[in-house]
FIKEVO-491854 format. One record per atom (N, C-alpha, C): x, y, z. Coordinates in steps of 0.05 Angstrom, whole numbers, padded with zeros to 5 digits, always signed. Atoms other than C-alpha are relative to their C-alpha. Layout:
<recs>
XYZ ...
</recs>
This chain:
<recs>
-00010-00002+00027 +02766-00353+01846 +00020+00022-00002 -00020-00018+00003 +02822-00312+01823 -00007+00025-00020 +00011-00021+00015 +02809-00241+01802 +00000-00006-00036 -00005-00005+00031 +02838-00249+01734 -00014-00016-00018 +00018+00027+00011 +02794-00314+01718 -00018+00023-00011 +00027-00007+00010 +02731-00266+01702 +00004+00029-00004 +00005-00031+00008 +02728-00199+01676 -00028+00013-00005 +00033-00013-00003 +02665-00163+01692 +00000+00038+00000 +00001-00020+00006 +02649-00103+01668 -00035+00012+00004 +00024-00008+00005 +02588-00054+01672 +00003+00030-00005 -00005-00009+00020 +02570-00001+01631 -00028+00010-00004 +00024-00012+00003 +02520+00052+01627 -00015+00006-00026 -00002-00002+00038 +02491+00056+01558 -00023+00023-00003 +00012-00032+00000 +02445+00121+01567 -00004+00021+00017 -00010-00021-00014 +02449+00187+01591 -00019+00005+00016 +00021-00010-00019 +02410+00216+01654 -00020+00012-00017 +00017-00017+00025 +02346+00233+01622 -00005+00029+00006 +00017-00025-00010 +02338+00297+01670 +00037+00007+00004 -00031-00008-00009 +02418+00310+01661 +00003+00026-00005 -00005-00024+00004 +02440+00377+01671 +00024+00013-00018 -00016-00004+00011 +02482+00416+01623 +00031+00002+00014 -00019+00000-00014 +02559+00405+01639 +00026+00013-00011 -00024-00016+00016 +02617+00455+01623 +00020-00028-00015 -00028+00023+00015 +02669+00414+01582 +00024+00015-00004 -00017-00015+00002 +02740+00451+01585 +00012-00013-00030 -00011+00007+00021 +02770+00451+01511 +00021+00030-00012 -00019-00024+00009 +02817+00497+01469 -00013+00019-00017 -00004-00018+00008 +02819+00562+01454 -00029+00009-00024 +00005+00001+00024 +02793+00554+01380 -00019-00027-00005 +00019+00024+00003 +02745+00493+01402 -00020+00008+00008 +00030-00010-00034 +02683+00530+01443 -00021-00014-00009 +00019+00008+00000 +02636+00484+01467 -00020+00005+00020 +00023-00014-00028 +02604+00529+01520 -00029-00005-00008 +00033+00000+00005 +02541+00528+01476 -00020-00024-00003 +00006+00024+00007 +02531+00464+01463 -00013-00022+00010 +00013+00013-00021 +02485+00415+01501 +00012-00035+00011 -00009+00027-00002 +02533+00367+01523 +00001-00017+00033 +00004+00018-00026 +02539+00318+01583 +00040-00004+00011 -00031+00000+00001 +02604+00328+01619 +00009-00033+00008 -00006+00029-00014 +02598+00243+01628 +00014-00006-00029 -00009+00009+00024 +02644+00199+01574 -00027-00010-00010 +00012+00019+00004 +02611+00167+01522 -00003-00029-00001 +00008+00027-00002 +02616+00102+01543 -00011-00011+00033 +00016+00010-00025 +02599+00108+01618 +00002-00022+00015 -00020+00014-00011 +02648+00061+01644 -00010+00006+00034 -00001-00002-00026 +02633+00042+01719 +00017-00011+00011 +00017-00024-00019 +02644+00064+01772 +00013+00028-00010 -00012-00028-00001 +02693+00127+01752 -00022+00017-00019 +00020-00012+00009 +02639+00150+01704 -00039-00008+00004 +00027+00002+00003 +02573+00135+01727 -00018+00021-00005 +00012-00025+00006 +02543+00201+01729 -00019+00006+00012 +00026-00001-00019 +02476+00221+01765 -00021-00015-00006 +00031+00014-00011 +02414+00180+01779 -00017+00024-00003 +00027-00024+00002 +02353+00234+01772 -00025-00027+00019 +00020+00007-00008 +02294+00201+01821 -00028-00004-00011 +00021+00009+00017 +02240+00164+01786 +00017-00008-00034 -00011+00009+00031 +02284+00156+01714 +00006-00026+00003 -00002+00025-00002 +02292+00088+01695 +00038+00009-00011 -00037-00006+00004 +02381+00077+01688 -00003-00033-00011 +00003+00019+00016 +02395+00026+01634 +00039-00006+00005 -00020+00000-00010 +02460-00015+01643 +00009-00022-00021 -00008+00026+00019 +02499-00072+01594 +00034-00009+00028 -00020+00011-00015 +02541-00117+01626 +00012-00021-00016 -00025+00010+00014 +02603-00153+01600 +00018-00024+00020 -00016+00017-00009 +02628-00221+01621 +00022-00010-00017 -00021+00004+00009 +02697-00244+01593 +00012-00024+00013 -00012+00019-00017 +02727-00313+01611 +00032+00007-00007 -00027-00014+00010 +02804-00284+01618 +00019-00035+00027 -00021+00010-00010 +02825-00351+01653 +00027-00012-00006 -00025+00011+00003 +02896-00379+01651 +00015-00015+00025 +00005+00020+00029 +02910-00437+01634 -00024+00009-00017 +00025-00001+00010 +02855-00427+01589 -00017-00020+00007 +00021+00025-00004 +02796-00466+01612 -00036+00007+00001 +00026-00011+00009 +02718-00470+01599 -00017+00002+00029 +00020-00001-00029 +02667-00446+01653 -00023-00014-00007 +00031+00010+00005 +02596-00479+01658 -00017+00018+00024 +00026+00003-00023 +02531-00466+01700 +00001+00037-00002 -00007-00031-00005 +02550-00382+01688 -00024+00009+00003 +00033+00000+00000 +02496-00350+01710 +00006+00040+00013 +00003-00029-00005 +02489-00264+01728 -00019+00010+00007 +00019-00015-00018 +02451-00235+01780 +00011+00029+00008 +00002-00029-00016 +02435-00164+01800 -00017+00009+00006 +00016-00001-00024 +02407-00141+01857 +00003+00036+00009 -00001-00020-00008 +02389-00074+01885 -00017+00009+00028 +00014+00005-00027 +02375-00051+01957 +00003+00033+00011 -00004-00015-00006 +02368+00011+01991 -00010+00002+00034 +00006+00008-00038 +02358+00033+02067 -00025-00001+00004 +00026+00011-00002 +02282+00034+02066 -00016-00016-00026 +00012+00017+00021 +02274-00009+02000 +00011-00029+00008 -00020+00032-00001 +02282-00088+02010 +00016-00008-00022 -00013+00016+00020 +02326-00123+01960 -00006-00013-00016 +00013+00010+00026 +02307-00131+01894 +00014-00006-00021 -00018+00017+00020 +02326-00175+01838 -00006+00019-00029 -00001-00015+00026 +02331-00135+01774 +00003-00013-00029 -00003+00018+00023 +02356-00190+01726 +00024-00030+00008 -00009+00029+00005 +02375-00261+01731 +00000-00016-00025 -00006+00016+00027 +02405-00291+01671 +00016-00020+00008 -00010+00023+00003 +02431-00358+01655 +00021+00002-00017 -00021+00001+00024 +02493-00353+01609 +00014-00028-00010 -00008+00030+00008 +02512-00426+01610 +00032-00003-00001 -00034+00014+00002 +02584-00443+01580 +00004+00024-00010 -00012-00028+00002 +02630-00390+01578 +00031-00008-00012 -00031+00010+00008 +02695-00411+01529 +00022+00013+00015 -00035-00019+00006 +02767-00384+01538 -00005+00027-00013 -00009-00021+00014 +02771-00314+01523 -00038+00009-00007 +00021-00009+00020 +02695-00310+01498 -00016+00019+00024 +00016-00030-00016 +02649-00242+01519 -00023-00011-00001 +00044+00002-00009 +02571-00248+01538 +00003+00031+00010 +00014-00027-00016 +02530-00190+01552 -00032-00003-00004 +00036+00002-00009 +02459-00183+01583 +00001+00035+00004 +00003-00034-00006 +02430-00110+01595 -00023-00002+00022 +00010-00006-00024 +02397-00095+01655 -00016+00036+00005 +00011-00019-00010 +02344-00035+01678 -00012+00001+00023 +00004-00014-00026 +02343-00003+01741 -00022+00030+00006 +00022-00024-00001 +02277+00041+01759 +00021+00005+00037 -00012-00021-00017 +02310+00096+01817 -00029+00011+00006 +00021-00011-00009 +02233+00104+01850 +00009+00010+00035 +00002-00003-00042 +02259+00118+01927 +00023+00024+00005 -00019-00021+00006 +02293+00186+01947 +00022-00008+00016 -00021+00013-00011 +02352+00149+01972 +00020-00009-00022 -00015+00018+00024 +02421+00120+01944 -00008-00026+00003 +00006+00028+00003 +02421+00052+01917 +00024-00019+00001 -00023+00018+00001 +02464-00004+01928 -00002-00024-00030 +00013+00027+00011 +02467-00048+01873 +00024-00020-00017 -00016+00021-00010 +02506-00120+01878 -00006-00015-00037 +00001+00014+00023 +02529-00149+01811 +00017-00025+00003 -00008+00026-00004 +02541-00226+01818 +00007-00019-00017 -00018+00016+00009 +02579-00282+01772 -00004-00024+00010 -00014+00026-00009 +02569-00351+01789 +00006-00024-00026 -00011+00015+00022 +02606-00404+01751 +00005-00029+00007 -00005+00033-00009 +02629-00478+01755 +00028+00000-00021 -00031+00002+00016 +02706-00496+01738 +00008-00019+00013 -00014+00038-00003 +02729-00568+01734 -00014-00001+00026 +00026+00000-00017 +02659-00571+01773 +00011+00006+00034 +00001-00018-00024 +02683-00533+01829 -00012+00025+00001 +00014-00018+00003 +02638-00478+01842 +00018+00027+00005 -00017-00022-00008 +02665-00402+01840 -00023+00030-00012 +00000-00018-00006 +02640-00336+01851 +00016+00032-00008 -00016-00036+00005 +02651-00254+01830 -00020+00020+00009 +00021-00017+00005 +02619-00205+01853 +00015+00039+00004 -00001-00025+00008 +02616-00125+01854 -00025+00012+00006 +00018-00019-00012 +02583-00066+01892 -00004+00025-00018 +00001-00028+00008 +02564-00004+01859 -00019+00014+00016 +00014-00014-00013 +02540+00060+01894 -00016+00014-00015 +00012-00004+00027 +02487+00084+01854 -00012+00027+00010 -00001-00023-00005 +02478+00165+01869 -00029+00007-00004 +00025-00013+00011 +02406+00189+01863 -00008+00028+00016 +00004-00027+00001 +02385+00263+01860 -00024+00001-00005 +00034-00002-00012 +02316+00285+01877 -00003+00024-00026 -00004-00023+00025 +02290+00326+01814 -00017+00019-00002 +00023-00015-00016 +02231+00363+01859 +00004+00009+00023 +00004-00004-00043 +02226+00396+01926 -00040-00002-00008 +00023+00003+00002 +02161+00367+01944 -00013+00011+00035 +00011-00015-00027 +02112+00393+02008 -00020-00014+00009 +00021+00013+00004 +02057+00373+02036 -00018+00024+00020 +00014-00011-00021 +02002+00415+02071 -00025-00011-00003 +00025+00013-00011 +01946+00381+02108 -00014+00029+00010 +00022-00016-00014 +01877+00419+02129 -00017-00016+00009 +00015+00011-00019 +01840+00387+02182 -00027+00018-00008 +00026-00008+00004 +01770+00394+02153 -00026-00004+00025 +00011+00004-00031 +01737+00353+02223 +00007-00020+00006 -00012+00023-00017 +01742+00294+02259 -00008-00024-00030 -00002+00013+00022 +01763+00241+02200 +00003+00011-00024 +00006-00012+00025 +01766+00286+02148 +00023+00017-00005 -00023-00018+00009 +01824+00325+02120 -00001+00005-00027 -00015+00001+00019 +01854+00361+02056 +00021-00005-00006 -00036-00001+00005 +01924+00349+02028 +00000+00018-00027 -00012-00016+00027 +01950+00398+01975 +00034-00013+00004 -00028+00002+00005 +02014+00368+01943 +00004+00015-00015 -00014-00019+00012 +02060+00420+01922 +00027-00006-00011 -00025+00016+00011 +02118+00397+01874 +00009+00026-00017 -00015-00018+00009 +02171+00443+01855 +00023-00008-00016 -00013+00009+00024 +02204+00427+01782 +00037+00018+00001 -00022-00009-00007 +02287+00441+01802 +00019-00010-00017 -00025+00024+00027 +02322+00402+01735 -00003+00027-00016 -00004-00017+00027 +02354+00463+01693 +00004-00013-00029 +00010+00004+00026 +02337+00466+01627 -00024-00028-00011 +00016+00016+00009 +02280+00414+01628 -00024+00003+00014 +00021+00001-00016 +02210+00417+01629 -00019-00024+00004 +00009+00034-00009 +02165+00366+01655 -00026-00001+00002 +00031+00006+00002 +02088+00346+01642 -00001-00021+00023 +00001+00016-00015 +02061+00305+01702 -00019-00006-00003 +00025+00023+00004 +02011+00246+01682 -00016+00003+00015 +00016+00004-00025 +02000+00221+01740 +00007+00010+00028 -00008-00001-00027 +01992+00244+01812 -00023-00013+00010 +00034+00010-00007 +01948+00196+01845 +00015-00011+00031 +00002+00014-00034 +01944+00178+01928 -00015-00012+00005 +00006+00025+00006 +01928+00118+01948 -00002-00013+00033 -00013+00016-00026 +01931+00068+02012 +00014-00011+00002 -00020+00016+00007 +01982+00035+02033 -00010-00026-00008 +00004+00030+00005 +01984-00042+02015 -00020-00002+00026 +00018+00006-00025 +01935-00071+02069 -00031+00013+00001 +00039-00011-00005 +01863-00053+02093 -00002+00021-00014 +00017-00021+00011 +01828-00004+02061 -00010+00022+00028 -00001-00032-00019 +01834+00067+02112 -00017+00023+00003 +00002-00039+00006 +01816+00124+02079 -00018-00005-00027 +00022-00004+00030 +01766+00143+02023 +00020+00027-00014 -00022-00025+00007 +01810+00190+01972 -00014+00003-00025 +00007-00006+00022 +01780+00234+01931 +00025+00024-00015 -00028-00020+00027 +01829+00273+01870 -00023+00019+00001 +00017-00013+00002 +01806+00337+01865 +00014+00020-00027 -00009-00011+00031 +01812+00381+01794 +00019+00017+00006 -00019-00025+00001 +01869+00419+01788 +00014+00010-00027 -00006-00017+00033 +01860+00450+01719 +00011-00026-00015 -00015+00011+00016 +01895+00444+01655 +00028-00011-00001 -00040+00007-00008 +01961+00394+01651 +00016+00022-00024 -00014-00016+00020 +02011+00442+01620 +00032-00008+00004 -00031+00008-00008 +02090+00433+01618 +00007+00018+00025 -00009-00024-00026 +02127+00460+01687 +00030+00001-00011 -00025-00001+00009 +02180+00498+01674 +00020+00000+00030 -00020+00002-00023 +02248+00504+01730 -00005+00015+00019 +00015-00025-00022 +02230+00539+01791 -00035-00002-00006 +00026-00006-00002 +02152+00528+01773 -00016-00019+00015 +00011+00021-00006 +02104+00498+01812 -00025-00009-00001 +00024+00017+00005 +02054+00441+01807 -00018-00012+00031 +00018+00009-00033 +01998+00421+01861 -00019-00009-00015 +00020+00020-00001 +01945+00374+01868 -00012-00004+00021 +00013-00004-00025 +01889+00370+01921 -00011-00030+00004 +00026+00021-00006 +01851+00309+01954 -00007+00002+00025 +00019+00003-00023 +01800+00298+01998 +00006-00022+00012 -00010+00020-00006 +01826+00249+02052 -00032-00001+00030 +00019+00004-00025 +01764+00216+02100 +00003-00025+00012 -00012+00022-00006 +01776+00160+02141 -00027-00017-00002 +00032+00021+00006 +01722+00101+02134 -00010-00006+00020 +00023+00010-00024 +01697+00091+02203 +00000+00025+00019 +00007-00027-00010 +01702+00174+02209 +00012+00006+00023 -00009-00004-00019 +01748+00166+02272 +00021+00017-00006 -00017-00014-00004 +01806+00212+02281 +00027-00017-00012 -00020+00009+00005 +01867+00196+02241 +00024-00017+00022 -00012+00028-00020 +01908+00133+02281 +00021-00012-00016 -00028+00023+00010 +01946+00081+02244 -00007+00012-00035 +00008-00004+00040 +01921+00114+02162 +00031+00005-00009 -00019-00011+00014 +01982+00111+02117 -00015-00002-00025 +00003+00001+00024 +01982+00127+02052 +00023+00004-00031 -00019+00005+00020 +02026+00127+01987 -00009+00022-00020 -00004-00015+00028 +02038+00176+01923 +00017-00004-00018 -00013+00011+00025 +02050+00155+01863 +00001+00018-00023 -00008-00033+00014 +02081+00208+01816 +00017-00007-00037 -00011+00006+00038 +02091+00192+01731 +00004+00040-00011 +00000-00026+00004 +02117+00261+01697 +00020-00013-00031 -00013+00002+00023 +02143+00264+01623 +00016+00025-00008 -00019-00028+00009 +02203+00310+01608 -00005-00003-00023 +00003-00014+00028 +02216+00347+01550 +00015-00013-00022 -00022+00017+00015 +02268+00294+01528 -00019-00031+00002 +00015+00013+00013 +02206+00248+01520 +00005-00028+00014 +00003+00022-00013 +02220+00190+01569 -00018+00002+00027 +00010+00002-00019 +02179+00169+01630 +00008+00006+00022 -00012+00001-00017 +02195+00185+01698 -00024-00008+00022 +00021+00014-00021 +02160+00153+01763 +00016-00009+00032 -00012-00005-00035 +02173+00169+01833 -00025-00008+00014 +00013+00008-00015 +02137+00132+01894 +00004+00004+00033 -00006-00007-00027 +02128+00158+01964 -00026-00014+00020 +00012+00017-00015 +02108+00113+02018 -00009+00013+00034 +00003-00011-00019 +02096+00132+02090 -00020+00024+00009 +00010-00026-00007 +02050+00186+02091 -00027-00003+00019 +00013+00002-00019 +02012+00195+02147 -00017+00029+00011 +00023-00031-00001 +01944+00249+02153 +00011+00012+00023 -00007-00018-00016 +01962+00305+02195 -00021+00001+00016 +00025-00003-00032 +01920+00306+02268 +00003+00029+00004 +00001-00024-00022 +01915+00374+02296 -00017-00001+00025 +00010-00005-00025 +01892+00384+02362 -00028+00017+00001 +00031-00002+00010 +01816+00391+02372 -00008+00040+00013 -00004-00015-00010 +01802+00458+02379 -00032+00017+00015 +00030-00001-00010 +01736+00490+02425 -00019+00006-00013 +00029+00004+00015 +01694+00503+02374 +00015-00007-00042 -00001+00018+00024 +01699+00461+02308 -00020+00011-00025 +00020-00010+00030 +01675+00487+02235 +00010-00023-00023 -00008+00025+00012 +01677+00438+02183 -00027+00005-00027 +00021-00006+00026 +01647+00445+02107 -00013-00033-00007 +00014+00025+00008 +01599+00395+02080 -00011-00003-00034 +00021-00015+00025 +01578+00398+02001 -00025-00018+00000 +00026+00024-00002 +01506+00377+01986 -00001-00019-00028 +00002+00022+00025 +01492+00326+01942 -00015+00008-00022 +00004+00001+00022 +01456+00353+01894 +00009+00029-00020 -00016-00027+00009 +01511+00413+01878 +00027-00016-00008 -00039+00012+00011 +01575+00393+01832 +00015+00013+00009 -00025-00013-00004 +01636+00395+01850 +00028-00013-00011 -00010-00036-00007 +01686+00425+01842 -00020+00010-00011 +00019-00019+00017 +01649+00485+01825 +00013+00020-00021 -00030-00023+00019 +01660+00523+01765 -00009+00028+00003 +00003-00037-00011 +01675+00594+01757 -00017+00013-00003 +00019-00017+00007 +01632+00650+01757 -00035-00015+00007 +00025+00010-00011 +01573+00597+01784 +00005+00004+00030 +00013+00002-00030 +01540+00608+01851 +00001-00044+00008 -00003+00027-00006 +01557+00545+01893 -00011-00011+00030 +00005-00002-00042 +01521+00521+01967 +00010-00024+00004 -00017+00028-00023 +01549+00477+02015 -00013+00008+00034 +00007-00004-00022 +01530+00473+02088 +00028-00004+00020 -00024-00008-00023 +01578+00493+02158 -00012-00009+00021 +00007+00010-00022 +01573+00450+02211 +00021+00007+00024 -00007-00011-00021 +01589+00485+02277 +00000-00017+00027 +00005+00019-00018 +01606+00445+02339 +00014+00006+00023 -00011-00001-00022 +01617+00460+02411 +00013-00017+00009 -00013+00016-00015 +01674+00427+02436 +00012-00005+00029 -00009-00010-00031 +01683+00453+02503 -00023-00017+00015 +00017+00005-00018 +01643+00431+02566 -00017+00025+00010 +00018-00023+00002 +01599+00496+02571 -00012+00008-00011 +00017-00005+00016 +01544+00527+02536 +00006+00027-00010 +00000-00024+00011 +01558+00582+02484 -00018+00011-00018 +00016-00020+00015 +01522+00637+02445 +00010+00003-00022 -00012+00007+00026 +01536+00632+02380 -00019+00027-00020 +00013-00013+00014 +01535+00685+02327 +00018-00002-00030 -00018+00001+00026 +01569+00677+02258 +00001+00029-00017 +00009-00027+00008 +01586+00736+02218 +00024-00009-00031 -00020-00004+00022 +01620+00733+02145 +00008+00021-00009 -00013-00022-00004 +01671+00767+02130 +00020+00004-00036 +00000+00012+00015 +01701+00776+02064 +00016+00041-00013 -00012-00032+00017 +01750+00847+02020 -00002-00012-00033 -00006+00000+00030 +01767+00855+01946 +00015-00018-00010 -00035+00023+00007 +01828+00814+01938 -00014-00025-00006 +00011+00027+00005 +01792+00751+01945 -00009-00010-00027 -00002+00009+00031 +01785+00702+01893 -00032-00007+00003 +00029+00013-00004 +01713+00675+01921 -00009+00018+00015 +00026-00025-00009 +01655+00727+01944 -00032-00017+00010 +00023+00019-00013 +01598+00700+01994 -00024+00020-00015 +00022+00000+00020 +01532+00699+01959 -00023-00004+00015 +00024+00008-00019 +01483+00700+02020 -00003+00026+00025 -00002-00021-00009 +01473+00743+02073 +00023+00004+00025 -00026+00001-00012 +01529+00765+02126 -00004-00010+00024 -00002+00003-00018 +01508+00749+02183 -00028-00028+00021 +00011+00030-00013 +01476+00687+02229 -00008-00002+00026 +00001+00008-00035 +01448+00681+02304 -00017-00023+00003 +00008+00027-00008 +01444+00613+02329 -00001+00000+00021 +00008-00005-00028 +01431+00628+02398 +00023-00021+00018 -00022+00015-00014 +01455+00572+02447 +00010-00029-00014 -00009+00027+00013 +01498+00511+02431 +00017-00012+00031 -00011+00007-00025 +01506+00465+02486 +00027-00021+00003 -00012+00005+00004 +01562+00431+02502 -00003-00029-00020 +00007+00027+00008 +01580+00368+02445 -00017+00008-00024 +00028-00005+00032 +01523+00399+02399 +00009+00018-00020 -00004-00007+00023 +01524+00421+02335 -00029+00023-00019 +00022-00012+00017 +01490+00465+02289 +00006+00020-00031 -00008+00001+00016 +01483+00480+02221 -00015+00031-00026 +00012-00021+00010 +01481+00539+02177 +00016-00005-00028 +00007+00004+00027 +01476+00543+02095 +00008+00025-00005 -00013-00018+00019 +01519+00585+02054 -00001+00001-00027 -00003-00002+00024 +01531+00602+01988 +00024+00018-00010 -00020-00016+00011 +01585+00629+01944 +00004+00000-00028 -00009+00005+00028 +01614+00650+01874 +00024+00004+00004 -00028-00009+00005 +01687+00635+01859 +00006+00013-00034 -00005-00012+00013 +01712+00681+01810 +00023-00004-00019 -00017+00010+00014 +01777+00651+01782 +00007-00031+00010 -00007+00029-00009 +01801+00585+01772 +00021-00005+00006 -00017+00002-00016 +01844+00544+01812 -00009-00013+00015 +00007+00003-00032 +01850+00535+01885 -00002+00026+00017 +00005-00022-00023 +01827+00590+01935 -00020-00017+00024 +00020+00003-00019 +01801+00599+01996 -00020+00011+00007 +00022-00016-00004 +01735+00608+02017 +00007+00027+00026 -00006-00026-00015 +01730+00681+02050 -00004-00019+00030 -00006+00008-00025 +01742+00681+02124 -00035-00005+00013 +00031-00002-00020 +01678+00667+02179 +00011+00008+00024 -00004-00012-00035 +01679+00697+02246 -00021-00010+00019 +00013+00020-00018 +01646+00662+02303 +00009+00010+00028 +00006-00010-00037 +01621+00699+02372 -00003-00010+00001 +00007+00013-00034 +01613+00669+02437 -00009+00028+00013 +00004-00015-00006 +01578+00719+02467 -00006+00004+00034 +00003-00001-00027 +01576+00694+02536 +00030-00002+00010 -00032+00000+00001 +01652+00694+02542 +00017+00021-00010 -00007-00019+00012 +01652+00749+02496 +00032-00011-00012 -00021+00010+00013 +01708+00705+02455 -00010-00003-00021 +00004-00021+00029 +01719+00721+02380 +00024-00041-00012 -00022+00023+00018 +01740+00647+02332 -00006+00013-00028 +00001-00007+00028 +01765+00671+02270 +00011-00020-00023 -00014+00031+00031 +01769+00618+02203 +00010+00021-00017 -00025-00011+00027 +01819+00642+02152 +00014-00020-00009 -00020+00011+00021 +01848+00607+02096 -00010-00034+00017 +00018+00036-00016 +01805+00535+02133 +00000-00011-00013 +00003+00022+00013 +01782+00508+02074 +00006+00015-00035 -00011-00010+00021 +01809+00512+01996 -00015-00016-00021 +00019-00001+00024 +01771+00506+01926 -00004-00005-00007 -00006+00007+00030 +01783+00472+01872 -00022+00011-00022 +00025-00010+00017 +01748+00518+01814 +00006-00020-00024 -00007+00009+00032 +01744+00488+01745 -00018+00023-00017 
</recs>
């Protein structure tokens, strides 16, 4: 078809919801330094004004067909597809409309919404098909669609024992001047079998985060047939409400529990069943420490807790433990107690763990973390 047959237009029709303030150069006797404006036009004409993507915002779009052919003649069968694809997202249909007959000269418009869940750009393919003096014809149009990450996010795993891990997600709110409530943070499996058992663990009151502040969330990750992390992925799914009162929803795929390397002797917390948890503050809380020789030799085992001022949690039992021998492969189990003192996340004070036939010294610090309510 010939360019000038179809006039296609697209056309952003609202502003980044997580858009950052943008100088605007004006005169003298005009100052709009203070002013909370968007240095994008208001009409958002693509491509020269598209403006930024924010990750997770939904981007709303109107599109504008025009039959500009000459001779003048009528189209049929019009129909408008758009499609969006990125390097690890497949290609997705966004909106398929039917427009039908398209006179001489006459405009249509459909509007279209684009969710930006993947921290990648987007490609996204705006298509035209038509029928003219029932010959079929074709328009199409690429846009590069810019998306900006509106978090530094982290991740730290703690290898609790064999199958068992923590994850603390740590999300760091980097959009000036906006603050952001976060719904939901929930982890998940991927699509397919069922992996992992995932427990959410409390992490307080939701409050607004402000720029530079950060937000975390803990879960308990166990695998279901208790073996050592292998093929487990998992997914996070992330809803957060700015201060400019729209939704945002970011989805991260790939995540895969952290293994560490087994190390000769294995400590690993257990809570009992008939103690809540999380625990809240200022209550005494027990759980049991399962101790496990992993070496091929028989050690002497002496536990000793260890524990200063600073700390947020204070052991509640007595300091010290002799478990004599532990042969290789075996295990054995000693009963603690503690009060955490503020709420949050902390870690339980350190444990120290002789071998006394080796005269070798394992010291736990910062092993396992809290959740108070």
């Amino acid at each position: 078809m010939e360019p000038k047959d179809l006039n296609l237009k697209v056309m952003r029709i609202s502003k980044p919801v997580l858009h950052e303030r943008v100088p605007i150069f004006s005169e003298e006797d005009n100052d709009l330094e203070e002013s909370d404006a968007s240095g994008l036009s208001s009409a958002y004409l693509m491509p020269n004004s598209v403006g930024d993507f924010y990750l997770g915002e939904p981007a709303h779009f109107l599109l504008s067909i025009q039959n500009m052919s000459n001779p003048p003649i009528q189209f049929s069968d019009v129909k408008v597809t758009v499609q969006t694809e990125s390097r690890n997202a497949p290609r997705t249909i966004n909106g398929d409309v039917a427009i039908g007959v398209l006179a001489p000269n006459e405009i249509r418009t459909t509007q279209v919404k684009i969710d930006c869940r993947y921290p990648e750009e987007m490609n996204m393919l705006c298509a035209v098909e038509y029928s003219r003096d029932g010959q079929p014809g074709n328009y199409r149009r690429k846009y590069l669609l810019p998306v900006r990450k509106p978090f530094d996010i982290s991740w730290q795993w703690t290898a609790l024992a064999k199958g068992s891990a923590m994850l603390n997600v740590i999300i760091t709110n980097k959009v000036v001047g906006r603050t952001v409530l976060f719904q939901t943070c929930a982890l998940n499996n991927s699509a397919g079998e069922k992996r992992c058992n995932i427990t959410a663990l409390n992490s307080g009151e939701k409050k607004p985060i402000e720029v530079d502040t950060v937000f975390s969330r803990g879960f308990m990750v166990e695998s279901v047939d208790g073996n050592d992390f292998t093929t487990e992925l998992l997914s996070l799914d992330l809803k957060w409400l700015p201060s400019n009162g729209q939704v945002g929803h970011i989805q991260y795929s790939q995540i895969k529990p952290k293994v560490e390397k087994r190390p000769k002797l294995e400590l690993s917390i257990h809570n009992l069943d008939d103690q809540p948890f999380p625990p809240k503050c200022n209550e005494a809380f027990s759980f049991s420490v399962f101790i496990c020789n992993q070496t091929e030799r028989v050690m002497e085992v002496e536990v000793l807790l260890d524990s200063d001022e600073s700390e947020s949690i204070k052991w509640n039992c007595v300091s010290k433990f002799d478990l004599g021998k532990l042969a290789p492969s075996a295990q054995k189990t000693v009963s603690l107690s503690a009060i955490p003192l503020l709420k949050g996340f902390h870690s339980l004070p350190s444990i120290i763990v002789n071998d006394h036939l080796l005269n070798q010294t394992y010291a736990f610090r910062d092993f396992y973390r809290v959740p108070v309510s």
